[in-house]
N, C-alpha and C positions, 0 to 999 in steps of 0.2 A: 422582517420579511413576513408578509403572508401568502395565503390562496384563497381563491371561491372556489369550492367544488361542489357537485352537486350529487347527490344520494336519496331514495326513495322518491324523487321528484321536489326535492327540497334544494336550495341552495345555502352554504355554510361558509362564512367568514373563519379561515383557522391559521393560528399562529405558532408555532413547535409549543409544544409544552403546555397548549393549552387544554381542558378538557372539553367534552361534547359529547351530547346527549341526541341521538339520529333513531329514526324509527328500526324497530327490529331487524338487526343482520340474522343470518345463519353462520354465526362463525365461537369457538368455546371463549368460556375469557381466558385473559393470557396470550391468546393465539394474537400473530401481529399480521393487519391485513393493508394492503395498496388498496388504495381507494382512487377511483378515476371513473367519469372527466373531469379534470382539472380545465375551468373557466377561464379563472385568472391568476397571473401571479407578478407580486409585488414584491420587489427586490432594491437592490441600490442599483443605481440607474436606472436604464427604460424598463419598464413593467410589460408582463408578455400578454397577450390578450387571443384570447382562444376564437376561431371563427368556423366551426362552434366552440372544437374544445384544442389544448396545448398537445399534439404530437408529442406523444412520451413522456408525458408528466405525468406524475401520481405522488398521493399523500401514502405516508407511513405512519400506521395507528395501533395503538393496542386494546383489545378491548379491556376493561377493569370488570366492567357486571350487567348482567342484565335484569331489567326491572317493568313494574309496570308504575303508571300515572295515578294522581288521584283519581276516584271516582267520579264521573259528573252526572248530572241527572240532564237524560232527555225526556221532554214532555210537549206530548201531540196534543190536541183539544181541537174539536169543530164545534163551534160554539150552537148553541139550543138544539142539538141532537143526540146529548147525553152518550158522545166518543169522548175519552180520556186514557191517555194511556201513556205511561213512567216506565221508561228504561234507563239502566244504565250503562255506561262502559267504561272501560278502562284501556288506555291507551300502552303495547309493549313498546321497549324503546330498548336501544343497547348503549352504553356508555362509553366513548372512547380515551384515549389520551392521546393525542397526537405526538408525533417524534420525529418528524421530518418530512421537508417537502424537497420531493425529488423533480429536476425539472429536465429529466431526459440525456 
């Protein structure tokens, strides 16, 4: 069984038990959150197909940690007018562990 759902404008393939890494929630770790709209969900027999999203479905998540990314370097340049300029950032993300998908 799985779902697609989608979160921070992202869509995510998840299967109970498995973990995932989603842009920064507001929620502590430990705490267990529903996650919804649920897109799609894949089951034994017909698979339910969200038009947009499934009526009453939601995933059940925990969070484990929250972290950030590595660093990456951004770098602007316009060439023969002596602009150059190096930033970096780093991306927050929260980590879940999925525990179940409820389909309403």
């Amino acid at each position: 069984m799985y779902a697609i759902l989608e979160t921070g404008g992202k869509q995510y393939r998840v299967e109970p038990g498995a973990v995932l890494q989603v842009d920064a929630l507001r929620a502590e770790e430990g705490q267990t959150l529903e996650l919804h709209p649920v897109r799609f969900i894949a089951a034994e027999g017909e698979p339910l197909l969200g038009r947009p999203e499934i009526e009453g479905a939601r995933v059940k998540a925990t969070v484990i940690r929250h972290g950030r990314t590595r660093s990456i370097r951004v770098f602007k340049k316009k060439r023969r007018k002596n602009y150059r300029k190096t930033r970096g950032h780093r991306q927050s993300f929260t980590q879940l562990r999925i525990e179940a998908i409820v389909t309403g």
